[in-house]
TIRO-2110 file (N, C-alpha, C; in Angstrom, 1 decimal):
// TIRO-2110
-15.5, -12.1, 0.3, N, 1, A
-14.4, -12.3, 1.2, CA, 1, A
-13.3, -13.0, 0.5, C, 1, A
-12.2, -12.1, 0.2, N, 2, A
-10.9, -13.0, 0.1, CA, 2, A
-10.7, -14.3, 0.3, C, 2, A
-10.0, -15.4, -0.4, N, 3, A
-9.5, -17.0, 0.2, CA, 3, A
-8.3, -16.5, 0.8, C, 3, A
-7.8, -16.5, 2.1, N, 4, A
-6.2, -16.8, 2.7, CA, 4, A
-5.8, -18.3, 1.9, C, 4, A
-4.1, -17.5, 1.7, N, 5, A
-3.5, -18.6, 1.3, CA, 5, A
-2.3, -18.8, 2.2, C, 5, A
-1.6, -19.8, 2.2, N, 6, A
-0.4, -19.8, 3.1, CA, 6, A
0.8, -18.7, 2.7, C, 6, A
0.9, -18.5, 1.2, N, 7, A
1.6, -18.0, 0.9, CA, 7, A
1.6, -15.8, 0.6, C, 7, A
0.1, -16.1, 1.6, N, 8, A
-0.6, -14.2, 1.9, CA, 8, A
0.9, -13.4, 2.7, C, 8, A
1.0, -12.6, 2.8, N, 9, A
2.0, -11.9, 3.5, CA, 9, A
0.5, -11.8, 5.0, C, 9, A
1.7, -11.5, 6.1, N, 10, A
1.0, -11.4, 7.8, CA, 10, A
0.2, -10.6, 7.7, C, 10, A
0.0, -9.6, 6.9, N, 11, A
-0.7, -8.5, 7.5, CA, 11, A
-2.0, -8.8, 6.7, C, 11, A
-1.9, -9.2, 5.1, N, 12, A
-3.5, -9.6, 4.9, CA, 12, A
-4.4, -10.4, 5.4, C, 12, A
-3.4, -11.3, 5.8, N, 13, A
-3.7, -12.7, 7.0, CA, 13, A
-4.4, -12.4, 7.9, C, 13, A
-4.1, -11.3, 8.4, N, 14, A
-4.6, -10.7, 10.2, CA, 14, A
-5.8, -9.8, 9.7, C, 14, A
-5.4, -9.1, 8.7, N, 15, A
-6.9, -8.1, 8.2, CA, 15, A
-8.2, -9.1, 7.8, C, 15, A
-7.8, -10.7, 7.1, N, 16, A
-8.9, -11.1, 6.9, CA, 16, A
-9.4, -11.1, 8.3, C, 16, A
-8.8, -12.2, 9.3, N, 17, A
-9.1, -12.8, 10.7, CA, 17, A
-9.5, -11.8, 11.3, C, 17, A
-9.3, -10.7, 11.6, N, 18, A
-10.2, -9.8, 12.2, CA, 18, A
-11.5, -9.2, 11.5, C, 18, A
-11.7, -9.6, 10.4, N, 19, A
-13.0, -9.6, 9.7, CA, 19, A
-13.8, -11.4, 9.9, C, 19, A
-13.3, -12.5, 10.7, N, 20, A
-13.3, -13.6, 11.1, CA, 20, A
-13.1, -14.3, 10.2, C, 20, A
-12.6, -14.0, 9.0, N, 21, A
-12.2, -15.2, 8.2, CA, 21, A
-11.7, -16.6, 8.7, C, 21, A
-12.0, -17.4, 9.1, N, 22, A
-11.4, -18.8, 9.4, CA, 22, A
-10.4, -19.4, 8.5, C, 22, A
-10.0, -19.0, 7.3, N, 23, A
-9.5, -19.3, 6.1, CA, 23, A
-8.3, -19.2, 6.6, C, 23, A
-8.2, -17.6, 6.9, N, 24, A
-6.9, -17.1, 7.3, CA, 24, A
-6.2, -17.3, 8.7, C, 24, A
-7.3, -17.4, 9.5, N, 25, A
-6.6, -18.3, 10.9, CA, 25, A
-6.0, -19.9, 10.2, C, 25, A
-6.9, -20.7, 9.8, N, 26, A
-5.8, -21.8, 9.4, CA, 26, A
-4.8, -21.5, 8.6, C, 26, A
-4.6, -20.5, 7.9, N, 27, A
-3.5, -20.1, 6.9, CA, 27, A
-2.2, -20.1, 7.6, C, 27, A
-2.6, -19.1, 8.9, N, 28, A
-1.7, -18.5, 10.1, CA, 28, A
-0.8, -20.2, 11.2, C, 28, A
-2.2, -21.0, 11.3, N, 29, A
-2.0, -22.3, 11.8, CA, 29, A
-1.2, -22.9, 11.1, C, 29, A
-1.6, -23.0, 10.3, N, 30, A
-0.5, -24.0, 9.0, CA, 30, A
0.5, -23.3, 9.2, C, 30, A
0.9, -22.3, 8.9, N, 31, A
2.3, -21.9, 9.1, CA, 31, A
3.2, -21.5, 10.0, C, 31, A
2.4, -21.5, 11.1, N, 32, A
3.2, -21.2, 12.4, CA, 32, A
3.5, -22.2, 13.4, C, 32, A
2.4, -23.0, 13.3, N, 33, A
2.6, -24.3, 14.1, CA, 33, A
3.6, -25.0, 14.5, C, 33, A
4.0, -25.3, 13.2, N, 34, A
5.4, -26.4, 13.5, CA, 34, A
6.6, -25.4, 14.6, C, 34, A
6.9, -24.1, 14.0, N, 35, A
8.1, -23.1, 14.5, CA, 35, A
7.3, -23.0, 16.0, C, 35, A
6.5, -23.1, 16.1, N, 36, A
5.9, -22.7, 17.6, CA, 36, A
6.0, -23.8, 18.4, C, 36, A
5.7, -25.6, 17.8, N, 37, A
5.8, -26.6, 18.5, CA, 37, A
7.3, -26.8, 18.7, C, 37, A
8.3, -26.5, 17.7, N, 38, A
9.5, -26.6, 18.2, CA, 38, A
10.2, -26.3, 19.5, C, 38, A
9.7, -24.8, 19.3, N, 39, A
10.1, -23.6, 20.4, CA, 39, A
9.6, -24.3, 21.8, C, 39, A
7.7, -24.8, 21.9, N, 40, A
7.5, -25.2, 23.3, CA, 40, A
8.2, -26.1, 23.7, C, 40, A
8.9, -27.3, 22.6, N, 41, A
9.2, -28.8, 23.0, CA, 41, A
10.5, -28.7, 23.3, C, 41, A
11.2, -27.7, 23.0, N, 42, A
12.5, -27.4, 23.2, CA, 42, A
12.9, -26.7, 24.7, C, 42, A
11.8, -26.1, 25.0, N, 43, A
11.6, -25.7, 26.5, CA, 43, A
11.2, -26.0, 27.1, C, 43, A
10.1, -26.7, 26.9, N, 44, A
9.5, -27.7, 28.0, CA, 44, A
10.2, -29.2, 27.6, C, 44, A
10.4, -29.7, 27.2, N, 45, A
10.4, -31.1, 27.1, CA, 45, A
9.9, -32.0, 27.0, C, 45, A
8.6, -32.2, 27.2, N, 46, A
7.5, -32.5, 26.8, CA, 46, A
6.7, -32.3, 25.7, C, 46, A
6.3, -33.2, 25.1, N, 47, A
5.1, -33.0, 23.7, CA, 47, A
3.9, -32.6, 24.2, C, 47, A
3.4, -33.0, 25.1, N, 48, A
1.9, -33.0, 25.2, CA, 48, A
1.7, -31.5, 25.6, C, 48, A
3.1, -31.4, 26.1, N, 49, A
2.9, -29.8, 27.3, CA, 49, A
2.9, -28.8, 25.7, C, 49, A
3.9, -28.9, 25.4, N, 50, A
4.0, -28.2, 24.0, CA, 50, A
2.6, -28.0, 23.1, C, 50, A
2.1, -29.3, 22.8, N, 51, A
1.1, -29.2, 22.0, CA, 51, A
0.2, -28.3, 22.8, C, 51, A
-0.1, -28.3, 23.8, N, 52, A
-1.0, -27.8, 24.6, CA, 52, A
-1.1, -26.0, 24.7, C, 52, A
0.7, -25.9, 24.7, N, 53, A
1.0, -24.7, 24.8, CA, 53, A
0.7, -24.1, 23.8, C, 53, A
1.0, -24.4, 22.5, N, 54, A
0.8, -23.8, 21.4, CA, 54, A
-0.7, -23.6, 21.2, C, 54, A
-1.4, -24.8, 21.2, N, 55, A
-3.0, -24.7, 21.3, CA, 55, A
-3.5, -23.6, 22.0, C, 55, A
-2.9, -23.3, 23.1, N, 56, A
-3.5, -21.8, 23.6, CA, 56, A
-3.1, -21.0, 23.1, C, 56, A
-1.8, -20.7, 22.3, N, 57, A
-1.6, -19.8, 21.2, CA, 57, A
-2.8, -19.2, 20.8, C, 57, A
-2.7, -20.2, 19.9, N, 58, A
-4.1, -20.4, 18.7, CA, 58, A
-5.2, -19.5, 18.7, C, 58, A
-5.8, -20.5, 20.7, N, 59, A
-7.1, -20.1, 20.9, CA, 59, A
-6.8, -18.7, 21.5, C, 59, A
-5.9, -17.7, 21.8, N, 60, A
-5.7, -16.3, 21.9, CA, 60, A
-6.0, -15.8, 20.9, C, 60, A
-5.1, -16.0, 20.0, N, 61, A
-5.4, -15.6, 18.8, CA, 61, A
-6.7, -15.0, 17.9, C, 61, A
-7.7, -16.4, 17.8, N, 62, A
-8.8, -16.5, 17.8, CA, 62, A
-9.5, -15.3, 18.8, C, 62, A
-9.4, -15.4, 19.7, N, 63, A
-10.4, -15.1, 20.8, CA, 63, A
-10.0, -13.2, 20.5, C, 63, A
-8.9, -12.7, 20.1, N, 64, A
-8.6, -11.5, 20.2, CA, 64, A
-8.2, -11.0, 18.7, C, 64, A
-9.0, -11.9, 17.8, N, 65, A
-9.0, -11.4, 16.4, CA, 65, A
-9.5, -9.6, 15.8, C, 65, A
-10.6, -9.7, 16.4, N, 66, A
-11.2, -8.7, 16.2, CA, 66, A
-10.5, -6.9, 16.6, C, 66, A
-9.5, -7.4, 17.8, N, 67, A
-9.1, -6.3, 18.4, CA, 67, A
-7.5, -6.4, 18.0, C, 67, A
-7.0, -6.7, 17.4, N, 68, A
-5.5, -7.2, 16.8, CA, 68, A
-4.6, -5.8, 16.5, C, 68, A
-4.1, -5.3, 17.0, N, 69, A
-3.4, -3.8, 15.9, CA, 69, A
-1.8, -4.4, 16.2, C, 69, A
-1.6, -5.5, 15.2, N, 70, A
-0.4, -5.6, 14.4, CA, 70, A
-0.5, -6.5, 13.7, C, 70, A
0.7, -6.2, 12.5, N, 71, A
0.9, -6.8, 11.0, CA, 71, A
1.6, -8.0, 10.9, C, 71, A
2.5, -8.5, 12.3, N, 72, A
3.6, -9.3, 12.2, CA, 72, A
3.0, -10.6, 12.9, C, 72, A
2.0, -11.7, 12.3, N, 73, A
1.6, -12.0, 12.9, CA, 73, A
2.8, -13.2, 13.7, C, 73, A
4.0, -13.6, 13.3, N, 74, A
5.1, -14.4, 14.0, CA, 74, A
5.6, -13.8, 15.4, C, 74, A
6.2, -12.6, 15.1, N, 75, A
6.4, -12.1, 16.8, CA, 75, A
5.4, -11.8, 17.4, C, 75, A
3.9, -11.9, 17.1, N, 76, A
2.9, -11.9, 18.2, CA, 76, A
2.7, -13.3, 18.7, C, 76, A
2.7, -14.1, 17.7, N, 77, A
2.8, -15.9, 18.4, CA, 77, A
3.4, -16.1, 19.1, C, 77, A
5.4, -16.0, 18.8, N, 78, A
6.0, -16.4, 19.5, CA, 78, A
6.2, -15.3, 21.2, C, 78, A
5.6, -14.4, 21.2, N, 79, A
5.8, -14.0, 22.1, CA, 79, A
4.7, -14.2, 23.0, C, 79, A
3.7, -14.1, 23.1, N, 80, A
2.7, -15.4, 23.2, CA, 80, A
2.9, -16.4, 24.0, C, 80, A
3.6, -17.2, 23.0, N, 81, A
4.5, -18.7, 23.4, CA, 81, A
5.5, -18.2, 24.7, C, 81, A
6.5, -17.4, 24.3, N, 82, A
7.1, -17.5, 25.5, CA, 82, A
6.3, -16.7, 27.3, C, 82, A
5.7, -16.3, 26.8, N, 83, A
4.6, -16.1, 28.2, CA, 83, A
4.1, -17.2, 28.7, C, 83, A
3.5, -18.1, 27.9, N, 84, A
3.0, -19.1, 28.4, CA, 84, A
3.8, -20.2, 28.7, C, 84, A
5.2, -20.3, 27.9, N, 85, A
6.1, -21.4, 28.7, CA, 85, A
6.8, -20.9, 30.5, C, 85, A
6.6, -19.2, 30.4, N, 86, A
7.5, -18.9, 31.3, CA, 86, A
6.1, -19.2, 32.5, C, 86, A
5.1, -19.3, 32.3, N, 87, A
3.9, -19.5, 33.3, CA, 87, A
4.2, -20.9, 33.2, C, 87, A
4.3, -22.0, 32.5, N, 88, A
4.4, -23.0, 33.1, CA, 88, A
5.7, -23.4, 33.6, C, 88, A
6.9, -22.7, 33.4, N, 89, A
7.8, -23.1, 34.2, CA, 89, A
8.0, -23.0, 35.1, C, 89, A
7.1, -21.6, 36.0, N, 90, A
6.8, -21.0, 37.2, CA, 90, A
6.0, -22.6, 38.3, C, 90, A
END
């Protein structure tokens, strides 16, 4: 099995992770995290809600590794993210 590195392009990233590499989920983590905590804290206003929000990012992620058919793993996060802010702003 391949090492993920932060600097893998999205799509080898997601091919490891659907083979369950954990390497490459943190790879994805490390790099998406911060852009994603910006985005919840900026709409919610709140840290904790943010962090929270993004954390369920993640655990999607995770949970729907296996079944994944796309390369871009950023517009699948952030879109993601804004489902879940628009459910808690509901």
């Amino acid at each position: 099995m391949a090492t993920a590195t932060p600097s893998c392009p999205d799509a080898h990233l997601l091919a490891e992770l659907r083979q369950g590499n954990a390497a490459a989920f943190s790879a994805l983590y490390e790099h998406y995290w911060p852009g994603l905590y910006r985005t919840a804290y900026f709409k919610t206003g709140r840290r904790e809600v943010a962090e929270e929000l993004v954390q369920e990012v993640f655990v999607r992620l995770w949970d729907k590794r296996q079944t994944l058919l796309f390369d871009n793993a950023g517009a699948w996060l952030h879109t993601c993210l804004r489902h879940l802010v628009i459910d808690y702003v509901r």
